[in-house]
C-alpha positions as CSV (number, residue, x, y, z in Angstrom):
1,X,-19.5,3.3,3.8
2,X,-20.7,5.2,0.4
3,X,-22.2,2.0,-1.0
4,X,-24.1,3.4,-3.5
5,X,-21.0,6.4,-4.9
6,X,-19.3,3.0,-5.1
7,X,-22.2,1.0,-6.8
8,X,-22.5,3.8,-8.8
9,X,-18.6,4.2,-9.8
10,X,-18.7,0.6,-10.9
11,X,-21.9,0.5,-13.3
12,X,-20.1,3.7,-14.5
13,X,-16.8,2.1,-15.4
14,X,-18.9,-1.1,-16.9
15,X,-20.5,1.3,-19.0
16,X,-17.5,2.9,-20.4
17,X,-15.8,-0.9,-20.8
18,X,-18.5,-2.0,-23.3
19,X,-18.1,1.5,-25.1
20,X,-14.7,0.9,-25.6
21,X,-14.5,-2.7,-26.7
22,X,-17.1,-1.6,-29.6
23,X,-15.5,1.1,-30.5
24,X,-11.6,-1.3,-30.5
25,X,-13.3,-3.2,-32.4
26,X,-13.8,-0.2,-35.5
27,X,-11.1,1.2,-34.9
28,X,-9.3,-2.5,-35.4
29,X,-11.9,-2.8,-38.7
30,X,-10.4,1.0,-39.8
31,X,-6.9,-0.1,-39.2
32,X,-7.1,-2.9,-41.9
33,X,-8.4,-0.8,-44.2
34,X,-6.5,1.6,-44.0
35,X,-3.3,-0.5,-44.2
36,X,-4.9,-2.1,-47.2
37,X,-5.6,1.0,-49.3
38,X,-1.9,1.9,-48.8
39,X,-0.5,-0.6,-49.6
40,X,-2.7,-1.4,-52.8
41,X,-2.6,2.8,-53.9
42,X,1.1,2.1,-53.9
43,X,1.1,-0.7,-55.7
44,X,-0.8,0.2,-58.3
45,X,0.9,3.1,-58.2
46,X,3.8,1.5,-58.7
47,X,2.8,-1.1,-61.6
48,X,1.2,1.6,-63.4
49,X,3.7,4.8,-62.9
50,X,1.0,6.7,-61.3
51,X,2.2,9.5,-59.4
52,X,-0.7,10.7,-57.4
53,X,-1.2,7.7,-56.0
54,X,1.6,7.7,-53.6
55,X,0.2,10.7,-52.3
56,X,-2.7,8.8,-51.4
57,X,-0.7,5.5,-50.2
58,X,1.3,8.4,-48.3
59,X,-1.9,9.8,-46.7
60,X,-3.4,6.7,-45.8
61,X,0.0,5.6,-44.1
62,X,-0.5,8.5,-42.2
63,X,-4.1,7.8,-41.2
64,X,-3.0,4.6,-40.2
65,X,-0.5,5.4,-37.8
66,X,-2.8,8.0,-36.0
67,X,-5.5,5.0,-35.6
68,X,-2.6,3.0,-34.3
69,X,-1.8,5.5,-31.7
70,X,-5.3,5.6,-31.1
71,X,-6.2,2.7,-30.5
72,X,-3.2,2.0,-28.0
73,X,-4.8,5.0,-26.5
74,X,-8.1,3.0,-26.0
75,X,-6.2,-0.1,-24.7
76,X,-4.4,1.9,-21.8
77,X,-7.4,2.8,-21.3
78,X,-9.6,-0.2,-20.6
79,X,-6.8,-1.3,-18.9
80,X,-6.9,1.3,-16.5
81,X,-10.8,0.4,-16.1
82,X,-10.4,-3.0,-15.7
83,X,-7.5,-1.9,-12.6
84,X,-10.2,0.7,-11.4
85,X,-12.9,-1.9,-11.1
86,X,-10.5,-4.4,-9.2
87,X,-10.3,-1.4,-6.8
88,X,-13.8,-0.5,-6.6
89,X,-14.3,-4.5,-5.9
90,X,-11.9,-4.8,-3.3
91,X,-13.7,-1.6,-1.6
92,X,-17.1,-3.6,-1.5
93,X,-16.1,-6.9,-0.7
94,X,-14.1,-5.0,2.7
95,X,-17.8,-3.8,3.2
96,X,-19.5,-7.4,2.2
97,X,-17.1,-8.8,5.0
98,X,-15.2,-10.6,2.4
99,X,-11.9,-9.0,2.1
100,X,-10.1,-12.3,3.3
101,X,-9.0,-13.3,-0.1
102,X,-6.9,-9.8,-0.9
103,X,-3.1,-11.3,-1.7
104,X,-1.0,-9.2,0.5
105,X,-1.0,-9.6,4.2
106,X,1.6,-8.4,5.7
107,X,3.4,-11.4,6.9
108,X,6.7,-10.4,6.0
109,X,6.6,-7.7,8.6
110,X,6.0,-10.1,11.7
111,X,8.7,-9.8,14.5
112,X,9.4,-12.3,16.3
113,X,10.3,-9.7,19.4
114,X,7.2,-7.9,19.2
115,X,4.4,-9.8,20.0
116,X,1.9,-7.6,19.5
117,X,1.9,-7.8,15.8
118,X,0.4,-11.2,16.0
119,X,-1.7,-10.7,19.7
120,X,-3.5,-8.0,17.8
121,X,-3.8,-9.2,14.2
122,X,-1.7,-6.6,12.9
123,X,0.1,-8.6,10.1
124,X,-0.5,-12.2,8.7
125,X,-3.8,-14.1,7.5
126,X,-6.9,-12.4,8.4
127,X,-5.2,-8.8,9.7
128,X,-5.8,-5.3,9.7
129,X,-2.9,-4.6,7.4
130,X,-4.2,-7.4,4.8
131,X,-7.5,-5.3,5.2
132,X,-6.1,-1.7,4.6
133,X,-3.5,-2.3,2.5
134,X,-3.8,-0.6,-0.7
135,X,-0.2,0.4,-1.3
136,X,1.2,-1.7,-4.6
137,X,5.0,-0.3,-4.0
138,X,7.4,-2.4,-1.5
139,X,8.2,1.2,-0.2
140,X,4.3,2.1,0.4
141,X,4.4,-1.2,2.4
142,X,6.9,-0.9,4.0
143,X,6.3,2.9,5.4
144,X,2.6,1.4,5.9
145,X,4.4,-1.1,8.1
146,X,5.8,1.5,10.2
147,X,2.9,3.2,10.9
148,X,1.8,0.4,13.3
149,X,3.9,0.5,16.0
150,X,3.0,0.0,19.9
151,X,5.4,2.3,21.1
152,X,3.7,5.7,22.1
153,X,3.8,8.0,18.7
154,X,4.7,12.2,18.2
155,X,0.9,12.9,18.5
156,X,1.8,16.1,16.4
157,X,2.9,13.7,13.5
158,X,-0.7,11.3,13.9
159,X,-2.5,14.4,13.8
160,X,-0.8,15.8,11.1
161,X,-1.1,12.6,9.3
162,X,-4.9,12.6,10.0
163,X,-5.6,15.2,8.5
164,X,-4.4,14.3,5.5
165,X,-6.5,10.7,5.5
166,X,-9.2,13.3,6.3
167,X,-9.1,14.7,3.0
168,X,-8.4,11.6,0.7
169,X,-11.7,10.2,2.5
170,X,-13.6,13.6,1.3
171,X,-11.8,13.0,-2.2
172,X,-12.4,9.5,-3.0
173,X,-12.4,9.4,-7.0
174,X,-8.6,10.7,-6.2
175,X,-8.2,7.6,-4.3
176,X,-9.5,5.5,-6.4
177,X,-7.9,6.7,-9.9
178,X,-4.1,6.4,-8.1
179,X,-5.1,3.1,-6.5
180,X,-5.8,1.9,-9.7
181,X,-2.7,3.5,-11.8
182,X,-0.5,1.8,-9.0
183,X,-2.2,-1.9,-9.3
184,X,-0.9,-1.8,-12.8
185,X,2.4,-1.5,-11.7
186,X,3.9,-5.3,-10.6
187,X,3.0,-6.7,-7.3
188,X,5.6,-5.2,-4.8
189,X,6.9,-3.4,-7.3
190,X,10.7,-2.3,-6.1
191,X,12.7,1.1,-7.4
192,X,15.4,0.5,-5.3
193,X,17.2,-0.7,-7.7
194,X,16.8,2.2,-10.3
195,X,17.4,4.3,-7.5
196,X,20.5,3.2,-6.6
197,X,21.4,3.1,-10.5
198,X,20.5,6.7,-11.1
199,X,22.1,8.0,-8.1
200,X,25.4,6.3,-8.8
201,X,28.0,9.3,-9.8
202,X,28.7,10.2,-13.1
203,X,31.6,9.2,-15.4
204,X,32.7,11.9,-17.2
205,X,31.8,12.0,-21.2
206,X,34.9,12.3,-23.5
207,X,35.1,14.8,-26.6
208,X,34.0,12.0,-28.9
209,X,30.1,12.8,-27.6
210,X,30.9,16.4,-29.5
211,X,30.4,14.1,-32.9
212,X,26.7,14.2,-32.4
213,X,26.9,17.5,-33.7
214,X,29.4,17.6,-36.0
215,X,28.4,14.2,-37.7
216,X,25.4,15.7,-39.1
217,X,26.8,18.9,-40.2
218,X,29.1,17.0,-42.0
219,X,26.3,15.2,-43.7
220,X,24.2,18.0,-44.4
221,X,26.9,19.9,-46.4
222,X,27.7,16.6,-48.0
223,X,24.2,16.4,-49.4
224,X,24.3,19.4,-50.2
225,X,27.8,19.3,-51.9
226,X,26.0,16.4,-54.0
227,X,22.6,18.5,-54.8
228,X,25.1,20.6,-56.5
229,X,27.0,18.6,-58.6
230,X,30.0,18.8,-56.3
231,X,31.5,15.3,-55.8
232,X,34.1,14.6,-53.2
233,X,34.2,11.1,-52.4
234,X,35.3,11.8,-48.8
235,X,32.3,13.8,-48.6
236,X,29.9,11.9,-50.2
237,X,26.5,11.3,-48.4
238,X,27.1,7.7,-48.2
239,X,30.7,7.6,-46.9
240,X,29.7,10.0,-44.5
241,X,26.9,8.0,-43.4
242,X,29.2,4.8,-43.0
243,X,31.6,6.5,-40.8
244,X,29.1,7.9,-38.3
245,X,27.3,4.4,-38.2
246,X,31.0,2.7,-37.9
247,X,31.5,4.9,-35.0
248,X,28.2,4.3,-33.0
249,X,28.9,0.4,-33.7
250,X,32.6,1.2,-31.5
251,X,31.0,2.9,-29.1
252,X,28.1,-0.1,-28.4
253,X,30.4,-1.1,-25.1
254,X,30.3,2.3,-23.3
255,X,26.6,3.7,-24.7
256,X,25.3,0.2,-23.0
257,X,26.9,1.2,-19.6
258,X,25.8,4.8,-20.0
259,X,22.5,3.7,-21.0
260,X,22.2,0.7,-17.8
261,X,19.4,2.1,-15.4
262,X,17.3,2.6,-18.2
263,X,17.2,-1.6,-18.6
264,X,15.7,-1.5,-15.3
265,X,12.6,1.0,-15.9
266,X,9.4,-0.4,-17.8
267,X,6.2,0.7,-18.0
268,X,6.0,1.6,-14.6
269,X,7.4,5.3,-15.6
270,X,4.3,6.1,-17.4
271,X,2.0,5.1,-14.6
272,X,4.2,7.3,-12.4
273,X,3.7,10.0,-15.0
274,X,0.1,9.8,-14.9
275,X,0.0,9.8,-10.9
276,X,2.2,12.2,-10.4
277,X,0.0,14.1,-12.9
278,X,-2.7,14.2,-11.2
279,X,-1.1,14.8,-7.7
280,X,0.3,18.4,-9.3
281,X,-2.9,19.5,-10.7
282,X,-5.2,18.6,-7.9
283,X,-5.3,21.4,-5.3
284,X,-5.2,19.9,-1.4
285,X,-5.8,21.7,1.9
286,X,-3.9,19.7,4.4
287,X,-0.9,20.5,5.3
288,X,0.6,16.6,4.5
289,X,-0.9,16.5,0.8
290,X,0.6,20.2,0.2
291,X,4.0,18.9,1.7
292,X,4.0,15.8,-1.1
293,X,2.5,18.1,-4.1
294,X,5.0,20.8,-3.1
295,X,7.7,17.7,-3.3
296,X,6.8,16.6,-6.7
297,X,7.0,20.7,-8.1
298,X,9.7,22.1,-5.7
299,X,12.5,23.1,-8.9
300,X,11.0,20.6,-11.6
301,X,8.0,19.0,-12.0
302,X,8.1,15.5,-11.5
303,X,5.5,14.5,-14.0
304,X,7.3,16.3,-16.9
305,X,10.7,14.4,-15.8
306,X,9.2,11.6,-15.7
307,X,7.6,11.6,-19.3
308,X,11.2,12.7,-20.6
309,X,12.8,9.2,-18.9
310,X,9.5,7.3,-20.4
311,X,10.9,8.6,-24.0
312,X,13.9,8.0,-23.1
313,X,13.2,4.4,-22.4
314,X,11.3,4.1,-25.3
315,X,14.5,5.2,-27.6
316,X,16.8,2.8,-26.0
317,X,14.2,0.0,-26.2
318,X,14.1,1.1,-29.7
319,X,17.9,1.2,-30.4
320,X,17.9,-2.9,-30.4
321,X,16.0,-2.5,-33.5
322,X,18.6,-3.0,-36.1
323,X,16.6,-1.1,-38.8
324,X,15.9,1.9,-36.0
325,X,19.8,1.8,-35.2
326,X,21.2,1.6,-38.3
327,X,19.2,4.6,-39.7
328,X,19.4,6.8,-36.5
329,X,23.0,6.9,-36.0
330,X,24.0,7.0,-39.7
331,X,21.3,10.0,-40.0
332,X,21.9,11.6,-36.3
333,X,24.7,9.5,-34.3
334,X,20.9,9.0,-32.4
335,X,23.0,6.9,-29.6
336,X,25.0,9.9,-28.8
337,X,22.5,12.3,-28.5
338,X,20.6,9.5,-26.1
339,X,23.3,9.2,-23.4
340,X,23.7,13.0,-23.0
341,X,20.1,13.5,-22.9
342,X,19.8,10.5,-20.0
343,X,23.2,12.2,-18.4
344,X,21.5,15.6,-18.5
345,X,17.9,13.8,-17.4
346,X,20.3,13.0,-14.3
347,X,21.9,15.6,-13.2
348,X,18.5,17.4,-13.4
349,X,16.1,14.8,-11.9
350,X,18.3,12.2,-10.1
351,X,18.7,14.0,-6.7
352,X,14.9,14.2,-7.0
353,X,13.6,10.7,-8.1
354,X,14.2,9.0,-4.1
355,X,11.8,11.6,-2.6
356,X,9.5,11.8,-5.6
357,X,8.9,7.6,-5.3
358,X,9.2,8.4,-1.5
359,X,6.0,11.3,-1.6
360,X,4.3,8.5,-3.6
361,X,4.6,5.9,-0.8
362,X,3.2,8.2,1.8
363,X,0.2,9.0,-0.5
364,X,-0.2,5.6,-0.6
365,X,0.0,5.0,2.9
366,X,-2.9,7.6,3.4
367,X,-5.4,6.3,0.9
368,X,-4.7,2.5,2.9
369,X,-5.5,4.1,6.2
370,X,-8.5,6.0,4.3
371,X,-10.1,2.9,3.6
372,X,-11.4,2.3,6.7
373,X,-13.9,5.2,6.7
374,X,-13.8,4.5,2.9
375,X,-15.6,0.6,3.9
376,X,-17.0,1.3,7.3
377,X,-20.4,3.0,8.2
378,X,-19.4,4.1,12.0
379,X,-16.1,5.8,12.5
380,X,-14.0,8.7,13.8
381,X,-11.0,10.4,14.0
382,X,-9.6,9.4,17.7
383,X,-8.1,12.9,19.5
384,X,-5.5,12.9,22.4
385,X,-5.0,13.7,25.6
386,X,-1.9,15.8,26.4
387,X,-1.8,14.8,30.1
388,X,1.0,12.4,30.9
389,X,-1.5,10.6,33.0
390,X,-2.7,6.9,30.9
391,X,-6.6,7.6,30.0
392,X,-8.8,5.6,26.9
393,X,-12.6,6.6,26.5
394,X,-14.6,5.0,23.7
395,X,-17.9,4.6,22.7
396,X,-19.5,1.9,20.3
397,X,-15.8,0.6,19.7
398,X,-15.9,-2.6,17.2
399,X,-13.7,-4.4,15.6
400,X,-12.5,-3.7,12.3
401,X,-11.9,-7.3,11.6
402,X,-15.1,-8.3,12.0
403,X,-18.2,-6.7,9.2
404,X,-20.3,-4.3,9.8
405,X,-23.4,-5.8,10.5
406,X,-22.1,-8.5,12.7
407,X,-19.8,-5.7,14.9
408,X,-21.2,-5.4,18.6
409,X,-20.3,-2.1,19.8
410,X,-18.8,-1.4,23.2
411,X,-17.8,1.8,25.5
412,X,-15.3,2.2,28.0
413,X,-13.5,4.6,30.0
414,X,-9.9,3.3,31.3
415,X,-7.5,5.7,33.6
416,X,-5.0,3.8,35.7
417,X,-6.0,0.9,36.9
418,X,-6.7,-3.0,36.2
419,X,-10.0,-4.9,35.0
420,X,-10.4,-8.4,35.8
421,X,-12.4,-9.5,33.0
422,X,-14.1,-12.9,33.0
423,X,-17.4,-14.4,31.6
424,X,-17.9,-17.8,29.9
425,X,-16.1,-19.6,26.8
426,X,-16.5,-17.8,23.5
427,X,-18.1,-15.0,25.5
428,X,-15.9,-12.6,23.9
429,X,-13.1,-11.9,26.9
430,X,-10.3,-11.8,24.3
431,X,-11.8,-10.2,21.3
432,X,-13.0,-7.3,23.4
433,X,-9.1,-6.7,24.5
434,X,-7.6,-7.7,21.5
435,X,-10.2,-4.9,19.7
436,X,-9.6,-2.2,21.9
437,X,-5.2,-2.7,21.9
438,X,-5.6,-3.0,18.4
439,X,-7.6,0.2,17.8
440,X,-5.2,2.2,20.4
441,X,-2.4,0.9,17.7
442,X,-4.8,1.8,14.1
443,X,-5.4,5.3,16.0
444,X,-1.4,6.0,16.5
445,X,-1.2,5.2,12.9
446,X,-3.3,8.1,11.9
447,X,-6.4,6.4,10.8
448,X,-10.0,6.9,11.5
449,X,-11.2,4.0,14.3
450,X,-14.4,1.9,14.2
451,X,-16.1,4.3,17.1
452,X,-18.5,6.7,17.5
453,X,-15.7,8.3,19.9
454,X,-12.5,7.6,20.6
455,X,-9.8,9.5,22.9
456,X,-6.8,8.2,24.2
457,X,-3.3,9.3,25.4
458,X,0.0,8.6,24.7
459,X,0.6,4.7,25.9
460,X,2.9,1.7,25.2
461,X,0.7,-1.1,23.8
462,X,1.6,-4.4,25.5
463,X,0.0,-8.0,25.2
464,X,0.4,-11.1,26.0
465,X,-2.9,-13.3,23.9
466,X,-1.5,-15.9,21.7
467,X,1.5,-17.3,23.7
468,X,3.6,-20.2,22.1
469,X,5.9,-22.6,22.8
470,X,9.5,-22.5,21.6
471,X,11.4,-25.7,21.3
472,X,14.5,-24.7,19.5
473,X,15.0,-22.7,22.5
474,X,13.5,-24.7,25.0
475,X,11.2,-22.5,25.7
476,X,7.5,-23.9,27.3
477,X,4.3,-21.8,26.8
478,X,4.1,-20.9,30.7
479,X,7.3,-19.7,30.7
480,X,7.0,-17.3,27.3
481,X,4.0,-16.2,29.5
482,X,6.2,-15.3,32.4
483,X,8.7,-13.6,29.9
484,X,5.6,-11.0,28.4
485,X,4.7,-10.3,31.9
486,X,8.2,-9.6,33.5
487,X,8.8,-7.4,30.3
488,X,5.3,-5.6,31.4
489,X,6.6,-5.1,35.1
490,X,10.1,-4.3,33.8
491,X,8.6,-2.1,31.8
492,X,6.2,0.0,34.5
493,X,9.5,0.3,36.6
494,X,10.1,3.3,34.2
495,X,7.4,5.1,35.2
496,X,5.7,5.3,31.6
497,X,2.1,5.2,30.8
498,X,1.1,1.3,29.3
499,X,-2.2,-0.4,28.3
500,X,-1.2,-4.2,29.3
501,X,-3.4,-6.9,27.7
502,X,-3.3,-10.4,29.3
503,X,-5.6,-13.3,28.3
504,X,-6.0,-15.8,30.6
505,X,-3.0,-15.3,32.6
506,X,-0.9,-17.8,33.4
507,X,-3.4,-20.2,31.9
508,X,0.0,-22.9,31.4
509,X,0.2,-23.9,34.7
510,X,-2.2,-25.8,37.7
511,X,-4.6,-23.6,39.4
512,X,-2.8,-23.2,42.2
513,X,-0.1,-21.7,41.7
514,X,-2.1,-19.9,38.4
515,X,-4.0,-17.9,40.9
516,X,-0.9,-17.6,43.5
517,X,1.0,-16.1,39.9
518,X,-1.7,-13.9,38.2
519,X,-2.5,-12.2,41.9
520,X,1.2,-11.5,41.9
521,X,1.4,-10.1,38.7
522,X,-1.8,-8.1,38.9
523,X,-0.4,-6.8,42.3
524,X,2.8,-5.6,40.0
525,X,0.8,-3.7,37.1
526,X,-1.5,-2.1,39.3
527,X,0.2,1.4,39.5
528,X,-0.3,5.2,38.6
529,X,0.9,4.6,35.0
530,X,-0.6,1.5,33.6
531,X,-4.0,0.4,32.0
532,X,-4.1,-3.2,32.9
533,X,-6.7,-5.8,31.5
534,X,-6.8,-9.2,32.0
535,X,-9.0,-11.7,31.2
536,X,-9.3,-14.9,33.3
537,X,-11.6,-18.1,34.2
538,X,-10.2,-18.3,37.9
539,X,-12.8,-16.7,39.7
540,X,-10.7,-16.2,43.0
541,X,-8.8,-13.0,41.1
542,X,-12.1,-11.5,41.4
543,X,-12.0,-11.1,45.2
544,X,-8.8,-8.5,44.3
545,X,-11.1,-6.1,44.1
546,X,-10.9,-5.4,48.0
547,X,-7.7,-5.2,48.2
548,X,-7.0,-2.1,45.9
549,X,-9.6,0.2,44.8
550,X,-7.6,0.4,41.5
551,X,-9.0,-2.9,40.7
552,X,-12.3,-3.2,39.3
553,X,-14.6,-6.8,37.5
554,X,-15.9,-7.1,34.5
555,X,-17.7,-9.5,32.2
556,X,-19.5,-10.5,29.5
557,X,-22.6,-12.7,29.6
558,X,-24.3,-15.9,27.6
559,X,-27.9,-16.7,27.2
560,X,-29.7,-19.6,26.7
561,X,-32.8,-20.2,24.1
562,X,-34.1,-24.1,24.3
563,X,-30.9,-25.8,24.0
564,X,-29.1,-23.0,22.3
565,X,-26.5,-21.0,23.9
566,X,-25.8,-17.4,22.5
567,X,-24.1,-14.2,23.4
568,X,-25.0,-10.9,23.1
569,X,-20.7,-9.7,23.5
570,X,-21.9,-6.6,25.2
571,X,-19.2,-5.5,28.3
572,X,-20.6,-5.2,31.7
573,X,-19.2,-4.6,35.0
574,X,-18.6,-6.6,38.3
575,X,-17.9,-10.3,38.1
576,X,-20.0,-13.1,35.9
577,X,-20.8,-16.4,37.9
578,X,-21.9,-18.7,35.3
579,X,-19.8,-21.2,32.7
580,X,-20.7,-23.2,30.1
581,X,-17.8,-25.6,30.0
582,X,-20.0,-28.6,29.8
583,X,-22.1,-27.1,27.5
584,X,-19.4,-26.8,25.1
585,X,-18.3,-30.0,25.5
586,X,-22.2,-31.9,25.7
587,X,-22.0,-30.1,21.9
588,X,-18.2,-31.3,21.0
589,X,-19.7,-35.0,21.9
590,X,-16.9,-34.9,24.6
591,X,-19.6,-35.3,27.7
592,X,-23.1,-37.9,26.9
593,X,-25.8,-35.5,27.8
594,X,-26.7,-37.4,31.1
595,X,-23.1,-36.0,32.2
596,X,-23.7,-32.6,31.3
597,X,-26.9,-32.8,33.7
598,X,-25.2,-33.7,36.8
């Protein structure tokens, strides 16, 4: 990780907060003022029948508004800073190793039928998605979801995709300025609904919407009929001015149908304005970022249609003002001129608006899986292997759950075959294959990999870690075991490449027929097309080894300092032949100590 770009980003941003609540704070001092001097130049004006000082009541009416504007100006503002630090927080405290407390995790996206998600730590507390997630839309989520998946991907489609987390990592200002115009936006926010509003069909517009033209004229040559000297009562600007505002009250009903979707849209569309903003004018070289800028041009641009639906909002936001309504459609028929606008905004845009928010949610998929080179110091962009045949190579593989300093690295080179890994408790059997399934699965996604190297081919990811128990089904742990393993040897009968991941097979069950079971098993998923690794205390599935030369030991280690057991969690190969069961449990205060000796 960049610490100090980020450090630097941050003081940066601080800086320009303080600026900006000293200067809200004249511009807030000019404001009152302002509004003062008008209001007093036209009273005295006023009292005292003195022309020219409306003029200057008029003029500082004027100034007032522009500071007004202004200073809602400076308020988007710092609250785009105060959304941009958030961001450039969340990137440090993934780098601190303190990233536990980000709200969204995932959990929603658990399946109960795919076992890996929890075995691996996709989704829920403590996961890789609540790590990477920077997507603020339910449909970046969701397509962020998707990415993980432990079937074996279109390796054309991760590269593809890589290529474009390549560059957001190289731009990461980018990255950061949409990060923070989407955390604005409402937690999950959802567009379905205005989707499915927008994209509904069209009713036709009667001949009455034709008044929003001939209204006016009728007005103009009204006044003008009067500037004249010409009175016709029918014509008279008043009358006329009734009848266009008697007609915009009959039409309320059918302008508030017309007008629905734009009930559901908030500020959301100018934030979308501003990203898409800066997605047209910023100039990418992968071929994934081209596609999504090329999306939000291709016809229209998306961030000039959406600043016409923002005004448009505005006006019907502003219609419920009954000073705003009165005057607009006695002046203008303003509601008329409104719906056909929006109608016209929809037959224009509306075909458009799914893929636009769509091109969003894949941008915001790549700057989630950017984070990880974005937060890590050692990572790479895993390549492929075209053969058919299962092969993983890595080197100084750690986990991206666990921080930086803390990470021990390991290397490994897997082709067909099965590893019997064993070593003592908390060793670190089960985070070694838990890290490595779990980084085949982040480098099908399309993201960088905590690695010096990575290379692997096109596998099925399957695992059985954290079995449980079902009891509205009657289902015991052993036998959820069996049903993950069965699925594994069901699932080599198709002759497909797998990485299997077992912890401490069959561990449900006596020793006996444990060992009689796992040998069985192990037997099964040793074949031409599987990457087998299971983890195990039962020293006996060691002596496998001379039955297939497919089978290989290995194990991690545990030291001792004084009293004080440690690990170093560094792979090695052949068999371990030490435990420290009663170690453990001397330290639980299970065994006296005179117990432990024996």
């Amino acid at each position: 990780m960049n610490r100090a770009f980020y450090d630097n980003e941050r003081e940066i941003d601080l800086a320009e907060q303080k600026t900006l609540h000293k200067r809200e704070k004249r511009v807030v001092a000019a404001r009152t003022i302002t509004f003062l001097g008008a209001a007093v130049s036209f009273g005295i004006g006023w009292d005292m029948n003195l022309h020219h000082l409306y003029i200057v009541a008029a003029l500082l009416a004027m100034i007032f508004i522009r500071l007004m504007n202004y200073h809602e100006r400076l308020r988007r503002r710092k609250r785009f800073l105060k959304s941009r630090l958030t961001v450039l927080n969340s990137y440090i405290s993934r780098a601190r190793g303190t990233w536990r407390k980000r709200s969204n995790d995932g959990s929603i996206y658990l399946k109960n039928n795919r076992p890996q998600d929890v075995d691996l730590h996709i989704f829920g507390e403590g996961s890789i998605f609540q790590y990477i997630c920077a997507a603020r839309t339910k449909r970046g989520r969701d397509l962020l979801a998707a990415a993980f998946n432990p079937e074996p991907p279109d390796l054309n489609e991760v590269r593809n995709r890589q290529r474009g987390v390549a560059e957001i990592l190289q731009r990461p200002r980018l990255s950061l300025d949409l990060e923070a115009y989407a955390r604005l936006m409402p937690n999950n926010h959802d567009t379905s609904e205005l989707i499915v509003s927008v994209e509904e069909e069209l009713p036709p517009l009667g001949k009455i919407y034709l008044l929003r033209f001939v209204m006016p004229l009728i007005l103009i040559a009204s006044v003008f009929l009067a500037w004249h000297g010409i009175i016709v009562y029918e014509l008279s600007p008043l009358f006329v001015m009734l009848i266009s505002l008697a007609i915009a009250t009959a039409a309320i009903p059918a302008v508030n149908e017309l007008l629905a979707p734009l009930k559901i849209i908030s500020k959301e569309l100018r934030l979308y304005h501003a990203i898409f903003e800066r997605l047209e004018s910023t100039n990418f070289t992968s071929k994934r970022l081209t596609a999504i800028r090329d999306i939000l041009t291709d016809e229209m641009s998306a961030a000039q249609k959406l600043r016409t639906l923002s005004l448009l909002v505005d006006a019907a936001n502003a219609r419920h003002n009954p000073i705003y309504f009165v005057l607009g459609n006695a002046l203008f028929l303003s509601d008329f001129f409104l719906v056909v606008t929006f109608m016209r905004w929809r037959v224009d845009a509306a075909n458009h608006l799914r893929t636009w928010l769509d091109a969003f949610a894949e941008v915001e998929v790549l700057i989630s899986l950017a984070s990880i080179g974005q937060t890590r110091t050692t990572y790479c962009f895993p390549t492929f292997y075209e053969d058919d045949e299962p092969h993983l190579k890595v080197e100084g593989l750690t986990s991206l759950l666990v921080a930086d300093a803390k990470g021990v690295p390991n290397d490994v080179e897997l082709k067909a075959s099965t590893t019997i890994i064993t070593g003592a408790n908390m060793s670190g059997k089960t985070t070694w294959i838990r890290t490595l399934a779990a980084a085949v699965m982040v480098a099908y996604s399309g993201a960088p990999v905590c690695a010096k190297s990575f290379a692997v081919s096109r596998l099925a990811v399957m695992t059985s870690i954290r079995v449980n128990d079902d009891i509205s089904q009657g289902v015991s742990t052993f036998y959820a075991e069996l049903l993950r393993i069965k699925s594994m040897i069901e699932y080599t009968e198709k002759n497909l490449p797998m990485l299997a991941c077992i912890d401490e097979i069959f561990k449900g069950t006596n020793v006996n027929d444990r060992v009689i079971g796992a040998k069985e098993a192990i037997r099964r998923l040793t074949n031409e097309h599987s990457i087998t690794l299971v983890t195990t205390h039962d020293f006996q599935l060691c002596d496998m080894v001379d039955e297939d030369s497919r089978i290989s030991n290995a194990h991690f280690e545990e030291y001792y300092e004084g009293d004080e057991i440690k690990f170093d969690f560094k792979l090695r190969k052949g068999r371990t032949h030490t435990t420290n069961a009663k170690y453990l449990l001397r330290m639980a205060g299970i065994l006296p100590p005179e117990e432990s000796k024996t």
